[in-house]
N, C-alpha and C positions, 0 to 999 in steps of 0.2 A: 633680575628682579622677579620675584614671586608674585602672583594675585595672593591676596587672601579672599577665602571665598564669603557670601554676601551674609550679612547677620542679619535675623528675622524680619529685623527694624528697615532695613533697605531694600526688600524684596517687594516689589508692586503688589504681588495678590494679599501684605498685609493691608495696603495701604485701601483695596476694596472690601476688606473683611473690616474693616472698622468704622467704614460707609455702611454695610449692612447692616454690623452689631446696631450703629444709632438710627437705625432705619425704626421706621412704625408702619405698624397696618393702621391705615385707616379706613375708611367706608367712604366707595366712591359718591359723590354727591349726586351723579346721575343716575348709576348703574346701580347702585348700592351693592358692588361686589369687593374685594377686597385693591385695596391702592396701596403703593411706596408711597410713603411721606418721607422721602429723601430729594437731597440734589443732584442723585443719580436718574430719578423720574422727572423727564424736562414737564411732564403736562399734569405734577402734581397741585392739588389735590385729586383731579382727575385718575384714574386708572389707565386711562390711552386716548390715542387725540382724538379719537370718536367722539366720547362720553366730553371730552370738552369744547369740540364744535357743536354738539347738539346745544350744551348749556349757552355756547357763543349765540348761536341762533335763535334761541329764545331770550335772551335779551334784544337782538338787532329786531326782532319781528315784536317787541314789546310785549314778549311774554311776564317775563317778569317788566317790575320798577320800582323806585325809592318811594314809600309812603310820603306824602305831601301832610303837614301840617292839619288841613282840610279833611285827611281821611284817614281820624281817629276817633271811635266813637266816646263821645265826651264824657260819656258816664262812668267808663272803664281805664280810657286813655289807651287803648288795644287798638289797634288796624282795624277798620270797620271793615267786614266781610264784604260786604256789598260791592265795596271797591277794589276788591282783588281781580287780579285776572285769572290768577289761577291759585 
């Protein structure tokens, strides 16, 4: 019995060329330098798990938070500055 040899469709490097092709750049939200927005990048939208511990870290140390009801300023219905942390 013969092998036949593998057609494009069964060859692995197609099966990451077409992870790539639907890949995007996007803009790291920390870093602002360029990110994979694929399932091949575990720490997307991040760029690298750096830039998404930093962002982990400034939520646990209450850099950022959800606007509260309370702090919208009434005349605009905007996030009232004042109340920002950052």
């Amino acid at each position: 019995m013969t092998r036949r040899p593998k057609t494009p469709a069964e060859t692995p490097s197609t099966a990451t060329d077409r992870a790539t092709s639907s890949a995007r750049i996007v803009s790291c939200p920390q870093c602002h330098g360029d990110s994979v927005y694929a399932p091949s990048n575990p720490y997307r939208p991040f760029c690298s798990r750096r830039c998404k511990d930093i962002d982990f870290g400034a939520w646990a140390d209450e850099s950022f938070r959800v606007a509260e009801r309370g702090d919208t300023d009434p005349d605009t219905g905007l996030p009232d500055a004042s109340s920002r942390l950052q």
